[in-house]
C-alpha positions as CSV (number, residue, x, y, z in Angstrom):
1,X,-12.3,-12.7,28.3
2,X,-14.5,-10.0,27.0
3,X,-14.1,-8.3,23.9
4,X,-14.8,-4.9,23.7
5,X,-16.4,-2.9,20.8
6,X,-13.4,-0.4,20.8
7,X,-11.1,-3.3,19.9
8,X,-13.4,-4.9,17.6
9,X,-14.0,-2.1,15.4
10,X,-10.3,-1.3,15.3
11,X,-10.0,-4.9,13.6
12,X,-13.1,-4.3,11.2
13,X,-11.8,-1.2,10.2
14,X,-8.0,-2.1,9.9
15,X,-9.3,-5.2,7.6
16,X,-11.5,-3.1,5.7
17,X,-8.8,-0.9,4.8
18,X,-6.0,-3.0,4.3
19,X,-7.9,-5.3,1.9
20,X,-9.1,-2.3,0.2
21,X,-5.3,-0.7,-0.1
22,X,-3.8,-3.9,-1.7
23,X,-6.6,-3.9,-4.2
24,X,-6.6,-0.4,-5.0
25,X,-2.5,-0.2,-4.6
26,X,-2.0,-3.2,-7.1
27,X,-4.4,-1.5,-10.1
28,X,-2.4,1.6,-9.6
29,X,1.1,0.2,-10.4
30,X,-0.4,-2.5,-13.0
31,X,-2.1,0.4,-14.6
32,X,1.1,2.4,-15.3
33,X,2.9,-0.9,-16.4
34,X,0.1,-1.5,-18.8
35,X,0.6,2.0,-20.1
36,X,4.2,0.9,-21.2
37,X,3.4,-2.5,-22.6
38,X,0.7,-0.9,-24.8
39,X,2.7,1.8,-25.8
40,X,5.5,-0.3,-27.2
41,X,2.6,-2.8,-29.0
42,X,1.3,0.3,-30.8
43,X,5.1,0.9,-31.8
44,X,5.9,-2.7,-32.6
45,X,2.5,-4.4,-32.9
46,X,4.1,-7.6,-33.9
47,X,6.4,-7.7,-30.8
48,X,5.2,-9.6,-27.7
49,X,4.4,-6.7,-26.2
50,X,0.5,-7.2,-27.4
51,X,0.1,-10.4,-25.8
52,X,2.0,-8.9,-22.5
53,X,-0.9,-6.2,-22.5
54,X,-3.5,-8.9,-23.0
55,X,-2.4,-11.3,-20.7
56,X,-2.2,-8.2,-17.0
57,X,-4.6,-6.5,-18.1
58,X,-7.2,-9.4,-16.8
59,X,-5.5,-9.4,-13.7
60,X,-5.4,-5.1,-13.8
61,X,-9.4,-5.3,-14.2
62,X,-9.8,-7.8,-11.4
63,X,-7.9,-5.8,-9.4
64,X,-9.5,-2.6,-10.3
65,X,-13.3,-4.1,-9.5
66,X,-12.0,-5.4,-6.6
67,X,-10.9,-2.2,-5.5
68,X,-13.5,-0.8,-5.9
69,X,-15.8,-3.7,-4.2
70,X,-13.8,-3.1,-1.0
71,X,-13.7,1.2,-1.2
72,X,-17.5,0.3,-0.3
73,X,-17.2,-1.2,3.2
74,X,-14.7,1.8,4.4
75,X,-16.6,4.0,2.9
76,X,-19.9,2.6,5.1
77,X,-17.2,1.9,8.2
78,X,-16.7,6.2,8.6
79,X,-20.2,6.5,9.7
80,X,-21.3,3.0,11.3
81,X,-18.2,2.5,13.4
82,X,-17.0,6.3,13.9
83,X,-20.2,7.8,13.8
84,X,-18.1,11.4,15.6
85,X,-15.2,11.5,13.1
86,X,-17.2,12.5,10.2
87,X,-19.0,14.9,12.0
88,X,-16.0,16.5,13.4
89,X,-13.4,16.4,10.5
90,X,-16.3,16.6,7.6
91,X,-14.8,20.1,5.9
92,X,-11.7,18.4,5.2
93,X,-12.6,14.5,4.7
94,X,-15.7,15.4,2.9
95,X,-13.9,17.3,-0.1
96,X,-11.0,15.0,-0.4
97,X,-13.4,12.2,-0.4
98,X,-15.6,14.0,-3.1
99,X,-12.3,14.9,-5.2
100,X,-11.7,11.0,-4.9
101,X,-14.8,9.3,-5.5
102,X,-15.3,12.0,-8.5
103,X,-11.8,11.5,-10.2
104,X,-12.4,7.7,-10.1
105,X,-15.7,7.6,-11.5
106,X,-14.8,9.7,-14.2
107,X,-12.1,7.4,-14.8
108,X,-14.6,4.8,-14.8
109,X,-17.1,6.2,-17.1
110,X,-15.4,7.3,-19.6
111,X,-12.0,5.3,-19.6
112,X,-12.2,2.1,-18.1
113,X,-14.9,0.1,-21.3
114,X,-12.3,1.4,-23.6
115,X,-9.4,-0.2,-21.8
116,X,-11.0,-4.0,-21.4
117,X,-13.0,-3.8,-24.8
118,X,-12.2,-1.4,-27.2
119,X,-8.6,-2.5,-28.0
120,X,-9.6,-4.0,-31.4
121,X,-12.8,-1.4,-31.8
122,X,-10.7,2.2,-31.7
123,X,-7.1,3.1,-33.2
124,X,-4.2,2.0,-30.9
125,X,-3.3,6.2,-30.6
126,X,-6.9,5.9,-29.0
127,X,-6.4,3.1,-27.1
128,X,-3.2,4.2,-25.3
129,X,-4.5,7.4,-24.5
130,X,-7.5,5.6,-22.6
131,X,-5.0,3.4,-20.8
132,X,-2.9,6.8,-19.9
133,X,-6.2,7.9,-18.6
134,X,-6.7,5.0,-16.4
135,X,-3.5,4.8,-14.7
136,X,-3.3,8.5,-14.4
137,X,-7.1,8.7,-13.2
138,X,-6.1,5.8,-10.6
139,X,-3.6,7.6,-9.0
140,X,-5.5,10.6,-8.5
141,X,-7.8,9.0,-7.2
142,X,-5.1,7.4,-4.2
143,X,-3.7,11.2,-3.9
144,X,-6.6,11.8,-2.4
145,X,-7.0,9.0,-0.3
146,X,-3.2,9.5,0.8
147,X,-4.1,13.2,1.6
148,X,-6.6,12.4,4.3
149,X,-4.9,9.8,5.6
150,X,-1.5,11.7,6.4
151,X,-4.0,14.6,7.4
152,X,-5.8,12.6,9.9
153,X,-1.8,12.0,11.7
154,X,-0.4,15.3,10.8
155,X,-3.8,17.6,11.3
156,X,-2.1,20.8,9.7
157,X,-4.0,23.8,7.8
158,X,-6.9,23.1,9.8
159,X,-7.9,24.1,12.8
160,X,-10.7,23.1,15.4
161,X,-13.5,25.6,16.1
162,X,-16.7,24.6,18.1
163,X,-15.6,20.8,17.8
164,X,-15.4,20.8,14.3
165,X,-11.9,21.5,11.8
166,X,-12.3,24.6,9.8
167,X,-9.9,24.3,7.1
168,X,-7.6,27.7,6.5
169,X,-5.4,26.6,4.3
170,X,-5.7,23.9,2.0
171,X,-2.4,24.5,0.6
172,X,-0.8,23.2,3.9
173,X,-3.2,20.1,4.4
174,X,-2.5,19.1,0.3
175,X,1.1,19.8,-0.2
176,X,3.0,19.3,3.1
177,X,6.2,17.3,2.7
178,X,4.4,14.7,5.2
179,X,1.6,14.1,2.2
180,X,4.6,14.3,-0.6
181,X,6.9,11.5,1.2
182,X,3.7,9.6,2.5
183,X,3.1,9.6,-1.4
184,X,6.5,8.2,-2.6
185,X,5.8,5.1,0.0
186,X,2.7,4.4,-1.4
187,X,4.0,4.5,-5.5
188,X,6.9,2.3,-4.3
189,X,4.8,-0.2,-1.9
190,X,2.2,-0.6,-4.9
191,X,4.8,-0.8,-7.6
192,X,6.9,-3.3,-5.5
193,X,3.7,-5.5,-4.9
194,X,3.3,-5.3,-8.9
195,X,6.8,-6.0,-10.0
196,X,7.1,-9.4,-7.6
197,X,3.7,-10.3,-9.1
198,X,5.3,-10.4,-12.7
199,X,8.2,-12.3,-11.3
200,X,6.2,-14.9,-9.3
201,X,3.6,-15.6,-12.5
202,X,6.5,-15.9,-15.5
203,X,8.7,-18.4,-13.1
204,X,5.8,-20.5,-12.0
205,X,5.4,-20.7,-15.8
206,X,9.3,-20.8,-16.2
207,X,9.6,-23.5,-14.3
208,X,6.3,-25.3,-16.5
209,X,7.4,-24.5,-20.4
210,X,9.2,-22.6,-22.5
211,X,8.2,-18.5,-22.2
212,X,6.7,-16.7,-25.2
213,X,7.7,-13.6,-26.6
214,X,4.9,-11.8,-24.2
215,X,6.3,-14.0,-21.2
216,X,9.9,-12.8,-21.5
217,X,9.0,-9.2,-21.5
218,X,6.8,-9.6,-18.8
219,X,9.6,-11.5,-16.9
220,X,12.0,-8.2,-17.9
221,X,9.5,-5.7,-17.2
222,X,9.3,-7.2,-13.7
223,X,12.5,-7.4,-13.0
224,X,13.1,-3.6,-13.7
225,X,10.2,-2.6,-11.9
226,X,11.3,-4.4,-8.6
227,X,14.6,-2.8,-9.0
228,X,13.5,0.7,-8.8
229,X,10.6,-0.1,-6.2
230,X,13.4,-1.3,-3.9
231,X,15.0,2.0,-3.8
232,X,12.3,4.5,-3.7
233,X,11.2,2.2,-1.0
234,X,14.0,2.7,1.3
235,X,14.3,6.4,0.1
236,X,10.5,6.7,1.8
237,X,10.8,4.3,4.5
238,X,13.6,7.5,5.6
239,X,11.5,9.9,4.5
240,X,8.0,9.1,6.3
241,X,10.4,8.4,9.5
242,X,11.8,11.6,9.7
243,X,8.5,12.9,8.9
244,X,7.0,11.1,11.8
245,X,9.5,12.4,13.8
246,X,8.6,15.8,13.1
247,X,4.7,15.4,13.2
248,X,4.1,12.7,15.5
249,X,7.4,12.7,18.0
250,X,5.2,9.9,20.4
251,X,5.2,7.6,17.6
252,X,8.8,8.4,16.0
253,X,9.9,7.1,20.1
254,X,7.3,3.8,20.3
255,X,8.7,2.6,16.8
256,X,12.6,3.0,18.0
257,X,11.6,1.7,21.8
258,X,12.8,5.4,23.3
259,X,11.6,5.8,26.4
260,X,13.7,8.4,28.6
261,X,14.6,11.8,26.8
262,X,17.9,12.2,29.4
263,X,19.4,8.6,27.7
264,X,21.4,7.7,24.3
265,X,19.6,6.4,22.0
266,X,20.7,3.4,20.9
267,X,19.0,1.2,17.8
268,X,17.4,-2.1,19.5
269,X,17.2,-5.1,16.7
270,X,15.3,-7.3,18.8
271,X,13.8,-6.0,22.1
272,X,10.9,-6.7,23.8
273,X,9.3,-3.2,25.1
274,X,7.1,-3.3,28.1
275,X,4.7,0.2,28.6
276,X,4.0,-1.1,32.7
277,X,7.9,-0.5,33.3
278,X,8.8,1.4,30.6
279,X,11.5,0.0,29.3
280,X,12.7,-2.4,26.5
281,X,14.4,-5.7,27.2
282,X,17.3,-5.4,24.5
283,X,18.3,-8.9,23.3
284,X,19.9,-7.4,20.4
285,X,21.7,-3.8,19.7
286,X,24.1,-2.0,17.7
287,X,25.8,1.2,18.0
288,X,24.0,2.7,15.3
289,X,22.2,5.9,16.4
290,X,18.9,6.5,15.9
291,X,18.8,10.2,16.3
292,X,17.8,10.1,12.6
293,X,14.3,8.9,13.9
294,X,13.6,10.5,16.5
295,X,11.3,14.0,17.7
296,X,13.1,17.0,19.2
297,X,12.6,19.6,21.6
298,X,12.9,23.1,20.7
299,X,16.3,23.1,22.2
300,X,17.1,20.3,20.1
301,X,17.3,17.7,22.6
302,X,15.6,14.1,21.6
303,X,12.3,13.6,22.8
304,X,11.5,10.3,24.2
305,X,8.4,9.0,25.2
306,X,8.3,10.2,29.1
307,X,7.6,13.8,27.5
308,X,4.6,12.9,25.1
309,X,1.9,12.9,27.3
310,X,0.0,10.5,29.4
311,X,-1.8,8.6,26.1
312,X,1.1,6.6,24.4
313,X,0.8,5.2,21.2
314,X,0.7,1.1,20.6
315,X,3.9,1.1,21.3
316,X,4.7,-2.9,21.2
317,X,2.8,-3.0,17.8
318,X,4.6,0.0,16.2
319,X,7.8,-1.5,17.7
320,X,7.8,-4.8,16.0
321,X,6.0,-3.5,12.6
322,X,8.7,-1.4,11.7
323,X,11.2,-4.1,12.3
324,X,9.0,-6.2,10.4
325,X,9.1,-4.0,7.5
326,X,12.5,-3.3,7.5
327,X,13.2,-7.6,7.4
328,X,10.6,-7.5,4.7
329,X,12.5,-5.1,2.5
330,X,15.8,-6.8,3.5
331,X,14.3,-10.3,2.4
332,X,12.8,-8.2,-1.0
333,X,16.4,-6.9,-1.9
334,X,18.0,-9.6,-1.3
335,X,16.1,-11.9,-3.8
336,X,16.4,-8.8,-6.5
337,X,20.2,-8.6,-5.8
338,X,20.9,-11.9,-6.3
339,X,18.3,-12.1,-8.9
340,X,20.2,-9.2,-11.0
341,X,23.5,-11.0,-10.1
342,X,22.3,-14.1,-11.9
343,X,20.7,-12.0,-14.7
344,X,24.0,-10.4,-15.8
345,X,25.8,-13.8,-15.9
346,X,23.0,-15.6,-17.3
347,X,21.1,-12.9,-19.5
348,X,16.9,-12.6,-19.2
349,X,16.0,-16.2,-19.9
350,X,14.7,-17.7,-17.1
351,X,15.1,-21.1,-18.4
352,X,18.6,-20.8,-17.7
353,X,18.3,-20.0,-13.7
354,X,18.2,-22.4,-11.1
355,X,15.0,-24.5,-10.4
356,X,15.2,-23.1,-6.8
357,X,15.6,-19.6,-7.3
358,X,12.8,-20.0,-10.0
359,X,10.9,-21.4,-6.9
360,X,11.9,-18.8,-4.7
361,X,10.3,-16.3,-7.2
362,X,7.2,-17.9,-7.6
363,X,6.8,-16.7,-3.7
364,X,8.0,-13.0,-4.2
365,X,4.3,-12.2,-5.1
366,X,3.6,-12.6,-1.6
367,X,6.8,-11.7,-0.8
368,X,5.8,-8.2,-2.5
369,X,2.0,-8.1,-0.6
370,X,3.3,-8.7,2.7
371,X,5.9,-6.2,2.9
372,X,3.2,-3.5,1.0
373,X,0.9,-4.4,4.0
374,X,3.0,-3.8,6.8
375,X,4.5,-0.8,5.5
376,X,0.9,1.0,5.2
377,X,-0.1,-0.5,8.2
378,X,2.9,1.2,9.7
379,X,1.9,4.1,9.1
380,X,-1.7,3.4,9.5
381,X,-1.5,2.6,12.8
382,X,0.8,5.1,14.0
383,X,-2.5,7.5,14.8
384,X,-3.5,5.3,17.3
385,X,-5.3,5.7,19.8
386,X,-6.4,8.6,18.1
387,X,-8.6,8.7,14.9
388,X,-7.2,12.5,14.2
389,X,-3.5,12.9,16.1
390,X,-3.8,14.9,19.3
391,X,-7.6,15.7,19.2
392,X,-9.8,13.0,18.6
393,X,-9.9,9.9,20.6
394,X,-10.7,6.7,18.8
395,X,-12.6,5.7,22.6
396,X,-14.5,8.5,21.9
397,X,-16.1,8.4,18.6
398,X,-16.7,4.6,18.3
399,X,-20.5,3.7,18.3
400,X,-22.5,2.4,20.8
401,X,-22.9,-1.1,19.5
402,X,-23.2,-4.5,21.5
403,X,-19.7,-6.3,20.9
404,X,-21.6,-9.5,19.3
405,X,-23.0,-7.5,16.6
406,X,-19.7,-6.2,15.6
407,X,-18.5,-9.7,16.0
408,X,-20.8,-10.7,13.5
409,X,-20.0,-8.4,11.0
410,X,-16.6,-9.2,11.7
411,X,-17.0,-12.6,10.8
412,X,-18.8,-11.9,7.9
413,X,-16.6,-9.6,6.6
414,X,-13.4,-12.1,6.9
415,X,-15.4,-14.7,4.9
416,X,-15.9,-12.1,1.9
417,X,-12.7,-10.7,1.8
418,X,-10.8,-14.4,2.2
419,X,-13.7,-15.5,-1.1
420,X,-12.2,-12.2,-3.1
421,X,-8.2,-13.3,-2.3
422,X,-9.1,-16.7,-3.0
423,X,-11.0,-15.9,-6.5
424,X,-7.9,-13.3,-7.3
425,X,-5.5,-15.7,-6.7
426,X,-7.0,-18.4,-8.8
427,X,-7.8,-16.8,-11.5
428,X,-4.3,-15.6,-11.4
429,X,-3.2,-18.7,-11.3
430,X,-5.7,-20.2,-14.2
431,X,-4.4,-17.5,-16.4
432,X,-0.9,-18.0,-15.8
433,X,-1.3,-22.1,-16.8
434,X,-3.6,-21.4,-19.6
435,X,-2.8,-18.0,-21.4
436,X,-4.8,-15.6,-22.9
437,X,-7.1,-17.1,-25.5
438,X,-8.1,-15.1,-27.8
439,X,-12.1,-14.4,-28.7
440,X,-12.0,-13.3,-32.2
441,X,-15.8,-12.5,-34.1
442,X,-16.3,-12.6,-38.2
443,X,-15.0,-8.7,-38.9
444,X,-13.1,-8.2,-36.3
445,X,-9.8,-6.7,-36.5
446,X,-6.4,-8.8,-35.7
């Protein structure tokens, strides 16, 4: 079977971009979690809060360097494998970009040494404002990156004049409610990744020693910041469905299997759609409607998939990755509910738990990654087969490039990103059976 260099640049670029979201989406949320545990050290400097800070912020500067490591290769994937998109959409991706790339290097510059090395060298009023900075600069930073990608599947306040978008209104491509709910799923994805992390490190050590003082906050911390992941994630998983309802109706249908505007909708479990029929095998349904999700005419009438056009989304893939990530969630709350239901009978000692859910913990870290990943790559995906919805073909702005070389860089590109996971996870792991030791010179303040 040949491979073609349409298909193989979709992978490269999907990899590219996933490895680069989980980086970037996991120094977000730890960055705003370090804000509070070194807020309450420079209250309580005595408390375990201190060693807390010291022990994620190693894994918050790994995470923020590997971020950074894999913005790189996306960055060079807009113009070596879409050498058309920047050309066409350049007055809107090339300002967003800028505003990105700016607010993080500035973050960078001026923030970030402060953060990893100044903590015994400045005042801790000075040292929490730098970590303020950092988390806050980090999340600008993603703003902008979650602008242009919702603006690429919802390509509003722009229009296209001699084949390229003229922006009109920047107000409409910044602030729609698409960008504001695509925003929320992002902060709860990252934040959900982050609290599972804190869970799966303080019971693989739980389950190894006695916690410290840092440990036990950690293990608190984590279970609070699960909690309220959990629900801003099913509040946006709603949200970002209705919205794709509204701004990509084609997509709204392939996700619930809708294929005939003139039928009742009904909400498939476990289906198997086929595009050469058109229809969807229904091993699995319930009454539930799933009007909620769907696109409608302007007389209100659902809109199924027989009345978007001739060029259909993935609809298989979008199909089962949304069932996907609502088992994932399930699965996530789940483990928190019964995890809370243990923690009011048993209080937040982790010793006191059972081994196995102890166990089961230690896998909510990727637990947490996985359900991040296919939520972002349901919406990722959704523009398909377009690179902007409705104008620009992905068949049509791919480069001209014999399928082998991509398959090299392919290749090469898997081997990078599987040393960078590997490394991550290992030095998560070393940190987590070793501690933080400190490195203390003649002089140097406690």
């Amino acid at each position: 079977m040949e491979i073609s260099t349409l298909f193989l640049a979709r992978i490269q670029f999907a990899l590219s971009l996933n490895a680069h979201v989980l980086f970037a989406a996991l120094a977000m949320a730890l960055g705003w979690i370090l804000c509070v545990f070194r807020y309450q050290a420079w209250q309580a400097p005595e408390s375990g809060w201190t060693a807390a800070y010291r022990f994620w912020v190693r894994t918050f500067a790994l995470s923020f360097f590997l971020a950074l490591a894999t913005a790189l290769p996306v960055l060079i994937a807009f113009g070596t494998l879409w050498p058309a998109l920047i050309e066409r959409t350049g007055n809107v991706a090339g300002p967003l970009l800028a505003f990105g790339l700016a607010t993080f290097f500035i973050t960078k510059a001026l923030f970030m040494g402060v953060v990893l090395f100044g903590q015994r060298r400045v005042s801790a009023k000075v040292h929490f404002f730098a970590v303020l900075m950092v988390a806050l600069g980090l999340t600008l930073t993603l703003f902008w990156v979650v602008v242009l990608h919702t603006w690429v599947q919802a390509p509003v306040g722009a229009a296209p004049i001699d084949g390229r978008y003229q922006v009109y209104e920047w107000s409409e491509v910044i602030l729609t409610p698409f960008v504001l709910w695509r925003s929320l799923g992002f902060v709860a994805g990252a934040f959900l990744f982050a609290g599972f992390l804190l869970l799966s490190v303080t019971a693989w050590q739980a389950l190894r020693r006695p916690l410290d003082a840092g440990e036990h906050l950690s293990f608190r911390a984590g279970v609070l910041v699960s909690v309220c992941a959990l629900m801003l994630y099913w509040a946006a998983l709603d949200g970002n469905a209705r919205m794709v309802a509204r701004y990509q109706p084609a997509v709204a249908a392939a996700q619930v299997g809708y294929w005939y505007s003139s039928a009742s909708p009904e909400w498939v479990w476990l289906g198997s759609p086929n595009v050469k029929t058109r229809s969807t095998a229904v091993f699995l349904a319930s009454d539930l409607s799933a009007q909620r999700w769907l696109g409608r005419q302007a007389n209100e009438s659902l809109l199924g998939l027989d009345l978007t056009g001739e060029v259909l989304p993935p609809v298989v893939l979008l199909f089962w990755l949304l069932r996907a990530a609502l088992l994932a969630g399930a699965l996530s709350s789940a483990l928190m509910l019964f995890t809370l239901v243990v923690v009011l009978r048993k209080g937040l000692e982790p010793a006191r738990y059972p081994k196995w859910l102890l166990r089961t913990l230690v896998w909510s870290g990727g637990l947490g990654a996985l359900t991040w990943l296919l939520n972002w790559n349901l919406s990722d995906l959704g523009r398909a087969p377009y690179l902007v919805w409705g104008s620009l073909l992905q068949q049509d702005a791919v480069v001209q490039a014999p399928p082998a070389t991509l398959a090299w860089v392919l290749a090469a590109a898997l081997a990078c990103y599987a040393v960078m996971v590997t490394g991550f996870v290992q030095l998560l792991w070393h940190a987590a059976r070793f501690g933080v030791v400190p490195v203390r010179k003649p002089g140097m303040r406690p």
